[in-house]
N, CA, C and O atoms as a GROMACS GRO file, in nm:
protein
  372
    1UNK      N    1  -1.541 -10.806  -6.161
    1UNK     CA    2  -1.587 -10.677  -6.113
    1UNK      C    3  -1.476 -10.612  -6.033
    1UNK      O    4  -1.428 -10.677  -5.939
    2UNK      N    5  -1.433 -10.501  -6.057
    2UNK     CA    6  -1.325 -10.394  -6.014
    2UNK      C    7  -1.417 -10.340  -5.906
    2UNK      O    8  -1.539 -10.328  -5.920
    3UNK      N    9  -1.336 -10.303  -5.779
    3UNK     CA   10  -1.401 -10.234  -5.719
    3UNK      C   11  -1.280 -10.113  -5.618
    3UNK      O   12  -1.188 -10.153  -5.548
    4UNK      N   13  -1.309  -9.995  -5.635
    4UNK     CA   14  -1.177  -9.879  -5.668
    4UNK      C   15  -1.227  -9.815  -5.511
    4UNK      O   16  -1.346  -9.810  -5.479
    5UNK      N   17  -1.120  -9.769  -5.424
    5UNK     CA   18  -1.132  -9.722  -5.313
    5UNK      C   19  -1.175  -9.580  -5.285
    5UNK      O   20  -1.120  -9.497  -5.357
    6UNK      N   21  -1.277  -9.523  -5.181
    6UNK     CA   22  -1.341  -9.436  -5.231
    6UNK      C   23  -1.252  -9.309  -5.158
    6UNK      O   24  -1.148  -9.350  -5.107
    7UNK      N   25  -1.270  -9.200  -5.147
    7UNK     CA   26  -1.209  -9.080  -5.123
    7UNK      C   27  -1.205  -9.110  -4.966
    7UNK      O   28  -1.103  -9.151  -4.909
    8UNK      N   29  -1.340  -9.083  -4.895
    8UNK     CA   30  -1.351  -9.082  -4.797
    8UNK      C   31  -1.331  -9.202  -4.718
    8UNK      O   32  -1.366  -9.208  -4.600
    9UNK      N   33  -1.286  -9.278  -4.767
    9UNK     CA   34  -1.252  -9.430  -4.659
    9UNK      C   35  -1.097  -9.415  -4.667
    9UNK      O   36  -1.031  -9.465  -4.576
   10UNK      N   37  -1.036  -9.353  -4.764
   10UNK     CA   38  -0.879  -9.314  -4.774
   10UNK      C   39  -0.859  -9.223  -4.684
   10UNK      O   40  -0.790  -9.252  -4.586
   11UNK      N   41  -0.912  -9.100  -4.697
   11UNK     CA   42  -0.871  -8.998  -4.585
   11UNK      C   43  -0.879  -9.039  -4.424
   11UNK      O   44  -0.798  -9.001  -4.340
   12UNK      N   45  -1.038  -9.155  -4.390
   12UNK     CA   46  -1.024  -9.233  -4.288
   12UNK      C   47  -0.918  -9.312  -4.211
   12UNK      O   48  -0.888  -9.310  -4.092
   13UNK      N   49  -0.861  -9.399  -4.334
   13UNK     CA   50  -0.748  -9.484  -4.335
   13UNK      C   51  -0.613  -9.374  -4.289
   13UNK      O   52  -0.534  -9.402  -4.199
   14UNK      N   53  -0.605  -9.220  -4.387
   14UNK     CA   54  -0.508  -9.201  -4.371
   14UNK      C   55  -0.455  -9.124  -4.214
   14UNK      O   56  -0.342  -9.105  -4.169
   15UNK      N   57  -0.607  -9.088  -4.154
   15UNK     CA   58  -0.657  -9.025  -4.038
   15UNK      C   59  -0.609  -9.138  -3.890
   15UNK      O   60  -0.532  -9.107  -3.798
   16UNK      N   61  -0.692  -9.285  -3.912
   16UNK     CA   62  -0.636  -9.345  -3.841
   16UNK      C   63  -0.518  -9.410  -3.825
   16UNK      O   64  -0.512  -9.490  -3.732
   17UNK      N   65  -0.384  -9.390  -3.920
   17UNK     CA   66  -0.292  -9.380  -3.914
   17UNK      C   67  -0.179  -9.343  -3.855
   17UNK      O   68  -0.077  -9.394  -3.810
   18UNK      N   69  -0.243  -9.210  -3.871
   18UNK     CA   70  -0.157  -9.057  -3.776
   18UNK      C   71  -0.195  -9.052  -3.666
   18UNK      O   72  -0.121  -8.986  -3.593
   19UNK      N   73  -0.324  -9.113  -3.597
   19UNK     CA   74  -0.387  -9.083  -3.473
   19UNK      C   75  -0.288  -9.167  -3.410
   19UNK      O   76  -0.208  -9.127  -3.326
   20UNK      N   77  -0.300  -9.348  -3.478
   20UNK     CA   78  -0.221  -9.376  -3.379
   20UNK      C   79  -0.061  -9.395  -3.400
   20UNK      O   80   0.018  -9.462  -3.333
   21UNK      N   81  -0.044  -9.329  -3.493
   21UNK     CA   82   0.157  -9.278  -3.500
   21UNK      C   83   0.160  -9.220  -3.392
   21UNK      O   84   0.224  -9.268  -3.298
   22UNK      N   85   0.058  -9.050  -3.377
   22UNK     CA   86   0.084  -8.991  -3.247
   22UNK      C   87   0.029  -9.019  -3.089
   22UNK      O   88   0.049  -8.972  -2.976
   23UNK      N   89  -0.033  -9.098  -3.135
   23UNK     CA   90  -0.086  -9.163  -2.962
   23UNK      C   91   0.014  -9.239  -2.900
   23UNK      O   92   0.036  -9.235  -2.779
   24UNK      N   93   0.100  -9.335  -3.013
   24UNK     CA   94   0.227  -9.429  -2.941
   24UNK      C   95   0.326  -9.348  -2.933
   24UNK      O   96   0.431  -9.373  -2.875
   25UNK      N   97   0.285  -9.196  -3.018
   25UNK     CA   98   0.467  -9.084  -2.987
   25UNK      C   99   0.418  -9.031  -2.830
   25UNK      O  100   0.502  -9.016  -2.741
   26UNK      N  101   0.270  -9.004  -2.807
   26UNK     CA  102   0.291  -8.932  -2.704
   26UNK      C  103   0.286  -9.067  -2.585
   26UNK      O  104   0.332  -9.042  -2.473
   27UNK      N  105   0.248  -9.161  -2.602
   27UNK     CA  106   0.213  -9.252  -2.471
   27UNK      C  107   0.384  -9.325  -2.463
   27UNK      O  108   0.412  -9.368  -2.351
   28UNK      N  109   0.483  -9.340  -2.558
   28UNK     CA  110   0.610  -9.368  -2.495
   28UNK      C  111   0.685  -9.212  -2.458
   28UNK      O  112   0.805  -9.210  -2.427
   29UNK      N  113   0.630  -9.121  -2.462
   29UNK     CA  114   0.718  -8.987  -2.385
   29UNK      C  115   0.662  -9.022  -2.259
   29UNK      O  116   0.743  -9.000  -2.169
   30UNK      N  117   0.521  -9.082  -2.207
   30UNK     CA  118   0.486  -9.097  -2.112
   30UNK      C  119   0.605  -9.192  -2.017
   30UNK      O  120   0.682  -9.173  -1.924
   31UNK      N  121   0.564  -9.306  -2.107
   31UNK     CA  122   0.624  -9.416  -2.029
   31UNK      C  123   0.715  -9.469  -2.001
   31UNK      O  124   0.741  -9.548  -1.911
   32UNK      N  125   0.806  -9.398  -2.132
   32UNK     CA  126   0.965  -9.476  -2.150
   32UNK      C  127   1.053  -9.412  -1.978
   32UNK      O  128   1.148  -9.483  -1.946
   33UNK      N  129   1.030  -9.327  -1.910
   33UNK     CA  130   1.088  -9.315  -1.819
   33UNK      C  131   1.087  -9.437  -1.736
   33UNK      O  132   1.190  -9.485  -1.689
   34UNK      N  133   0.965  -9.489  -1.719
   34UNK     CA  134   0.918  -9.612  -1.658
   34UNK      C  135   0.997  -9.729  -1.704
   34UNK      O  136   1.082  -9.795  -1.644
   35UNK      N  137   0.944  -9.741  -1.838
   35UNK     CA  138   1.016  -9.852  -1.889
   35UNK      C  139   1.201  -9.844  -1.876
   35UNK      O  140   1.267  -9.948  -1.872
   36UNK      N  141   1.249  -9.740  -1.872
   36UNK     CA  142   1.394  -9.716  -1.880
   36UNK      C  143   1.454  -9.779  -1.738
   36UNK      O  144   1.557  -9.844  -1.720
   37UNK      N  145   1.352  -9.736  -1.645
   37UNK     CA  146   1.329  -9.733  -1.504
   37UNK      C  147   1.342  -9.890  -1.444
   37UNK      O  148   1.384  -9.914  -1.331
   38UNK      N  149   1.308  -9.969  -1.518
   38UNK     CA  150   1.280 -10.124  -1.494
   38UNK      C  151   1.374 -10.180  -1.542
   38UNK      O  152   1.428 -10.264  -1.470
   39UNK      N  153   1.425 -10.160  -1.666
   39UNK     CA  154   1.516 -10.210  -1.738
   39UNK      C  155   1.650 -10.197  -1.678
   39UNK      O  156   1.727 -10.293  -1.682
   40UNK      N  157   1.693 -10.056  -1.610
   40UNK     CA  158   1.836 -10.033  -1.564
   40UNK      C  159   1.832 -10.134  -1.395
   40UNK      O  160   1.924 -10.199  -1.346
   41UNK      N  161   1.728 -10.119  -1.354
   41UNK     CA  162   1.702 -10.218  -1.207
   41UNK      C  163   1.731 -10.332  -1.256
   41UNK      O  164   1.837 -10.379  -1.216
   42UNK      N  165   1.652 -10.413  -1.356
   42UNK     CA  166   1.661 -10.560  -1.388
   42UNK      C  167   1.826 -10.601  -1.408
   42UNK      O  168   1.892 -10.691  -1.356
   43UNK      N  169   1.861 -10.499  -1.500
   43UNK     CA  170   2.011 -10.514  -1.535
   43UNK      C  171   2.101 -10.478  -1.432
   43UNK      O  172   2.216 -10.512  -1.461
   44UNK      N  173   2.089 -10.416  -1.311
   44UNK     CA  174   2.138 -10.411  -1.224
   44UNK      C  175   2.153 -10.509  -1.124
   44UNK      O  176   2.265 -10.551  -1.095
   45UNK      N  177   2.028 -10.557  -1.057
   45UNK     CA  178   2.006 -10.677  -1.028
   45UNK      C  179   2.085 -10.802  -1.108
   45UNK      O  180   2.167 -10.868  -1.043
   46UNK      N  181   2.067 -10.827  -1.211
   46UNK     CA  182   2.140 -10.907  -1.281
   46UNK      C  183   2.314 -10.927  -1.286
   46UNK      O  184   2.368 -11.034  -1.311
   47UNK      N  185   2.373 -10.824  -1.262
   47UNK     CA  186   2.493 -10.743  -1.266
   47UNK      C  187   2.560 -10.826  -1.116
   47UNK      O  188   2.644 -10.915  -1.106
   48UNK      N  189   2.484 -10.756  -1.016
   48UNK     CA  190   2.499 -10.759  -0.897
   48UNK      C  191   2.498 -10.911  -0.838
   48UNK      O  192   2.548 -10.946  -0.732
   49UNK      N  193   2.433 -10.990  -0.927
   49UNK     CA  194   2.440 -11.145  -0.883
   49UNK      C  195   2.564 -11.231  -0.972
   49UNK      O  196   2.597 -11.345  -0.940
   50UNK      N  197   2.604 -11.181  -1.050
   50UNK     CA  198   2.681 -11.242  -1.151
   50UNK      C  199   2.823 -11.162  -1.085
   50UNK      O  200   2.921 -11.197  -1.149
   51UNK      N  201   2.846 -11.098  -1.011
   51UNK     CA  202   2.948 -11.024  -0.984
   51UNK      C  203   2.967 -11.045  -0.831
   51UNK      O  204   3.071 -11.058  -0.766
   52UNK      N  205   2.844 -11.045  -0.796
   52UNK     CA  206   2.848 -11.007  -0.613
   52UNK      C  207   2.959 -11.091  -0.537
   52UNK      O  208   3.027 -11.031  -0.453
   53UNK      N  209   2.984 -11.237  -0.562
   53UNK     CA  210   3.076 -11.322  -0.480
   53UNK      C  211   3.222 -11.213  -0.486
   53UNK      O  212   3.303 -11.203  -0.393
   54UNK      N  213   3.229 -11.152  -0.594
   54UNK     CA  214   3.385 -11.143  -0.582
   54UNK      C  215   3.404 -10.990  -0.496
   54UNK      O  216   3.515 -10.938  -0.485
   55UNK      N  217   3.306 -10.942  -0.452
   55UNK     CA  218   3.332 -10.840  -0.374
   55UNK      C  219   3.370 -10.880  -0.272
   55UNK      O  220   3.449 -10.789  -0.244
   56UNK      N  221   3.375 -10.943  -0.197
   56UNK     CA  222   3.387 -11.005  -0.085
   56UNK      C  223   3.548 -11.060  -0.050
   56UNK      O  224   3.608 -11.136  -0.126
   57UNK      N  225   3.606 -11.009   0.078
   57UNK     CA  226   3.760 -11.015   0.012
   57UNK      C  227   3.776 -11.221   0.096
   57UNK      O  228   3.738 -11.231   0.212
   58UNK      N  229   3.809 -11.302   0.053
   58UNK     CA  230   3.855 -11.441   0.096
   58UNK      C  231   3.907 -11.401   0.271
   58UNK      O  232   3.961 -11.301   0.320
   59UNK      N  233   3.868 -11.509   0.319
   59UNK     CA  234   3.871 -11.524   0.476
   59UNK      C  235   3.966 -11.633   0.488
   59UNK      O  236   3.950 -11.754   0.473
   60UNK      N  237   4.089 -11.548   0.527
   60UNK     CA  238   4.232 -11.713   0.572
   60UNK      C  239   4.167 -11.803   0.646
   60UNK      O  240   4.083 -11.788   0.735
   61UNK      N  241   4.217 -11.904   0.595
   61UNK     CA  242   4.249 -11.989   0.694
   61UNK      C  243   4.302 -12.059   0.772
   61UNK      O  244   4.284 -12.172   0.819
   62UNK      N  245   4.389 -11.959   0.785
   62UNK     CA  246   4.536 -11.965   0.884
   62UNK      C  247   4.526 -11.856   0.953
   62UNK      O  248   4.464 -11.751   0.935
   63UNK      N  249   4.617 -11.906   1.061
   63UNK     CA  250   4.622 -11.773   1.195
   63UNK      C  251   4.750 -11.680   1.080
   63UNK      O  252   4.818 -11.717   0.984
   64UNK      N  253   4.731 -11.517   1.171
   64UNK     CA  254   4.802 -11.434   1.072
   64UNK      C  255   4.962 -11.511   1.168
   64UNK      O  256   4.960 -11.554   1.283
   65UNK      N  257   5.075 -11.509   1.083
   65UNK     CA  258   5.226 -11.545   1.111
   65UNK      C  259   5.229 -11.706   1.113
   65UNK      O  260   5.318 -11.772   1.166
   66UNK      N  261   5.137 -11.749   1.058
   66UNK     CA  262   5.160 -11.910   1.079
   66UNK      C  263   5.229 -11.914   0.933
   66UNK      O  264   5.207 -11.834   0.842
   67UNK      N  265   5.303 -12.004   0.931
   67UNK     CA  266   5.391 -12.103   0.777
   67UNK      C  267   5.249 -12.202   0.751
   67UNK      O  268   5.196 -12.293   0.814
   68UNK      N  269   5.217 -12.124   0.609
   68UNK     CA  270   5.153 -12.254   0.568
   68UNK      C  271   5.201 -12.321   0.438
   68UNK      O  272   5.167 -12.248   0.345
   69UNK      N  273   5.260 -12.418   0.399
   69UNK     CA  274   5.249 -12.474   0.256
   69UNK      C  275   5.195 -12.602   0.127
   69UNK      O  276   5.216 -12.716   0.085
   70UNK      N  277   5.114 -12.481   0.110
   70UNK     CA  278   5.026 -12.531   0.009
   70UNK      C  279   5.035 -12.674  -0.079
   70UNK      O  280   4.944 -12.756  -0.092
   71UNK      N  281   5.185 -12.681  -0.142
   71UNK     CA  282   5.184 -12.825  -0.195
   71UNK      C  283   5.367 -12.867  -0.182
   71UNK      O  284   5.459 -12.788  -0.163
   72UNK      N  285   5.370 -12.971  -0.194
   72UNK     CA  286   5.467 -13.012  -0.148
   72UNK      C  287   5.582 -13.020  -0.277
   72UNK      O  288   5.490 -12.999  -0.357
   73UNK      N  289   5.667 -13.028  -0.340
   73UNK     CA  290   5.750 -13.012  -0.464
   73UNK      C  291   5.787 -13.146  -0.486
   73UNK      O  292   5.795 -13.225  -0.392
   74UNK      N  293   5.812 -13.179  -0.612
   74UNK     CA  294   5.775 -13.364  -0.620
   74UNK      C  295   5.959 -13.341  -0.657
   74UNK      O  296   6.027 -13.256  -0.716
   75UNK      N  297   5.988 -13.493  -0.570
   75UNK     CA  298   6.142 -13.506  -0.547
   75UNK      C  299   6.170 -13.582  -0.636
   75UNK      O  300   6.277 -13.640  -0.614
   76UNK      N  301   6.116 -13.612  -0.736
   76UNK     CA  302   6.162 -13.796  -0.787
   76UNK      C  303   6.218 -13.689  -0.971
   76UNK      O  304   6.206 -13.749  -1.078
   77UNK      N  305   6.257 -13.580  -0.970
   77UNK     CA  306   6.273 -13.492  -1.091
   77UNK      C  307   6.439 -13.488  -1.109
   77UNK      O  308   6.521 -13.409  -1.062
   78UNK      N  309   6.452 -13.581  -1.181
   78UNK     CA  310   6.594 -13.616  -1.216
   78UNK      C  311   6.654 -13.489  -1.364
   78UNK      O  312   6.574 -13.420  -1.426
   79UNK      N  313   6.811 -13.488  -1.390
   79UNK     CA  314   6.828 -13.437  -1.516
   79UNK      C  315   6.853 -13.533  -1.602
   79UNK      O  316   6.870 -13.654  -1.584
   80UNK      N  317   6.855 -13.463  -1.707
   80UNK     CA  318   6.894 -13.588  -1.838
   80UNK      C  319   7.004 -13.590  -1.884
   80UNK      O  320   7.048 -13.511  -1.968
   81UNK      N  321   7.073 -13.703  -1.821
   81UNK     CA  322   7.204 -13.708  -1.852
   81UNK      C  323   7.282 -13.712  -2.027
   81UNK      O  324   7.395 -13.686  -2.069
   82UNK      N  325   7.169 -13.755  -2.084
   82UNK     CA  326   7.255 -13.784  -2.231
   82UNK      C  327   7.225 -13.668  -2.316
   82UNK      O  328   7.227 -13.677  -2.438
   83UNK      N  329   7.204 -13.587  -2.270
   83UNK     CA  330   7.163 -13.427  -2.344
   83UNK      C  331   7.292 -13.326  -2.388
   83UNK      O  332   7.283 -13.230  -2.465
   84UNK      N  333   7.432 -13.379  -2.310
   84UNK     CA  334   7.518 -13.341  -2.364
   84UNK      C  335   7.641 -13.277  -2.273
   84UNK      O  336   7.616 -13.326  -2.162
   85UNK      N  337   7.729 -13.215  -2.262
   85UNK     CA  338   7.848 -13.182  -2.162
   85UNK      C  339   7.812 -12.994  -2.137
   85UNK      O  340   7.771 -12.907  -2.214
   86UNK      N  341   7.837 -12.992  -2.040
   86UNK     CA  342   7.854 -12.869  -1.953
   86UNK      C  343   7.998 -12.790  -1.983
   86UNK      O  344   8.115 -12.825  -1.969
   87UNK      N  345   7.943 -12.680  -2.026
   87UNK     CA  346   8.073 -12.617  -2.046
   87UNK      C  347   8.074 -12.447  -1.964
   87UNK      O  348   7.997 -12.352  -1.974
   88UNK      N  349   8.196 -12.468  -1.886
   88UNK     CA  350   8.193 -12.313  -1.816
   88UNK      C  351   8.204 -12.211  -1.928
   88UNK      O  352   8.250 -12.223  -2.042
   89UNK      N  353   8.150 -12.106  -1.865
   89UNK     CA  354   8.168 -11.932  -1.987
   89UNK      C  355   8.273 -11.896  -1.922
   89UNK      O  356   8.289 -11.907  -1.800
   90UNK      N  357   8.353 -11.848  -2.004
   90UNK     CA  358   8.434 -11.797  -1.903
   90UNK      C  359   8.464 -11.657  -2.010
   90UNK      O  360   8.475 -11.670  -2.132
   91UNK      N  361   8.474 -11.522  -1.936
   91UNK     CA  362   8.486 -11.395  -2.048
   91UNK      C  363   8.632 -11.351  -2.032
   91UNK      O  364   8.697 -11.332  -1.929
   92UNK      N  365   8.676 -11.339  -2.205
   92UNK     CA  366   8.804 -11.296  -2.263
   92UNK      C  367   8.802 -11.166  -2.270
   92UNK      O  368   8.698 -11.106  -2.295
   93UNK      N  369   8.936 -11.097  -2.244
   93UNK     CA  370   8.966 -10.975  -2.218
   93UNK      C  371   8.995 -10.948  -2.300
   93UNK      O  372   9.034 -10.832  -2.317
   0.00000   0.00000   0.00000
């Protein structure tokens, strides 16, 4: 048994369609300010924690004019002698 869709349950169908195409066009003109509104805060917030330490300028820890040094230069750095002879440049006129 075939059973074929009638006129008036189509125009229904095609009615509640459009109602709510334009109910979600007009209820996000409503809201998207809102929603835009939350979204740029969240991402701001977010921004602001992933970034915030480096605003902050580092606090010495040394008096200002003191010598401080950081690491010491390792002495035990020999050359390699069998690498070959040294030769002066010397420039021809």
């Amino acid at each position: 048994m075939t059973q074929y869709a009638s006129f008036v349950g189509f125009v229904r169908t095609v009615l509640i369609i459009l109602l709510i195409y334009y109910g979600l066009k007009i209820l996000m003109r409503i809201l998207a300010p809102y929603l835009m509104r939350y979204i740029s805060k969240k991402a701001e917030k977010r921004f602001g924690q992933q970034f915030g330490n480096y605003q902050k300028p580092p606090q010495p820890k040394h008096k200002e004019g003191e010598t401080v040094i950081d690491k010491m230069p390792n002495v035990d750095k020999s050359s390699n002698k069998g690498v070959g002879e040294y030769v002066d440049y010397e420039e021809i006129d």
